[in-house]
DRENLOLUM-258963 format. One line per 10 residues: their letters; for each residue x, y, z of C-alpha. Coordinates in steps of 0.5 Angstrom, whole numbers. Each point is the difference from the previous one (the first is absolute). Example, Ala and Ser with C-alpha at 12.3 -4.5 7.8 and 13.67 -1.06 7.14 Angstrom:
DRENLOLUM-258963
AS> 25/-9/16 | 2/7/-2
end
This chain:
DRENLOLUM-258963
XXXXXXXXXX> -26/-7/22 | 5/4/4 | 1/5/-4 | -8/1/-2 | -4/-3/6 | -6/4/-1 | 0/-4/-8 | -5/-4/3 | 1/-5/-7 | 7/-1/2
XXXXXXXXXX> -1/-2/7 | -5/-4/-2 | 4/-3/-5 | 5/0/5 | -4/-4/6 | -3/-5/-6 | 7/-3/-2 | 3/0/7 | -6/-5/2 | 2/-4/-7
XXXXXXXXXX> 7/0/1 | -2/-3/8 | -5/-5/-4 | 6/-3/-5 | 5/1/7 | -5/-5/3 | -2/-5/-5 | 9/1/0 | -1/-3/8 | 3/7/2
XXXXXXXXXX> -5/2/5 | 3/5/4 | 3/4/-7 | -8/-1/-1 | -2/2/7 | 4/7/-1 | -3/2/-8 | -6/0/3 | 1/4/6 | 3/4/-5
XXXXXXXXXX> -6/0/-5 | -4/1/6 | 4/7/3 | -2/2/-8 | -7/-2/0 | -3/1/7 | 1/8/-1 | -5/1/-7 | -5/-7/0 | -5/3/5
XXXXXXXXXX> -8/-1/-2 | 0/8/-3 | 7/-2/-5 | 1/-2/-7 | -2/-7/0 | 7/-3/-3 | 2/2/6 | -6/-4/4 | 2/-6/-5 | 7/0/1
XXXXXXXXXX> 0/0/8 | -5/-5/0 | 4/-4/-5 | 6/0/4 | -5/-1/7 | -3/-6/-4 | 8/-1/-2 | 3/0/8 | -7/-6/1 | -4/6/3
XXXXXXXXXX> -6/-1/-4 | -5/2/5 | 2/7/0 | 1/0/-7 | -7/-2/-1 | -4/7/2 | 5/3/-5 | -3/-5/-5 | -6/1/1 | 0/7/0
XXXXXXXXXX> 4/0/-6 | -5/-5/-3 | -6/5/2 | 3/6/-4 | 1/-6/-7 | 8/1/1 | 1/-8/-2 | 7/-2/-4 | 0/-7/-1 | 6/0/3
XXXXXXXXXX> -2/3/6 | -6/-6/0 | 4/-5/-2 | 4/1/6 | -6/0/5 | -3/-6/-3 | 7/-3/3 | -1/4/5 | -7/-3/2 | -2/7/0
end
């Protein structure tokens, strides 16, 4: 991601495993370790996840949003995800757990 920052797949790519290693890190108890992959997945994502960008990016930030319990501003990413059809079961899974 470093050396290609405008491969928006890697960064994404990069931006959704951050967030699962500070999932594993939390379920571990190693909540600050959490705290700092997601800040660092957030720095990767916020840039590329507006409303006009590649849905994988809106998902990956929400998911990470609903991962670091903001479900609430993750939701208006959803819903316009949902309007537009992009509906990955995992991304549904993880908002039904979500309450979203």
């Amino acid at each position: 991601a470093r050396e290609r920052p405008d491969d928006e797949t890697i960064v994404a790519r990069l931006g959704e495993s951050l967030t699962g290693a500070a999932a594993i890190a939390e379920l571990d108890g190693r909540s600050a370790e959490a705290a700092v992959l997601r800040r660092r997945a957030a720095t990767l994502l916020v840039e590329f996840s507006g409303p006009d960008s590649n849905p994988g990016f809106q998902a990956a930030y929400a998911m990470l949003l609903v991962a670091d319990r903001r479900a609430g501003e993750a939701r208006a990413i959803i819903e316009r995800l949902r309007a537009i059809g992009y509906r990955p079961r995992r991304i549904e899974a993880a908002c039904e757990r979500a309450g979203i």
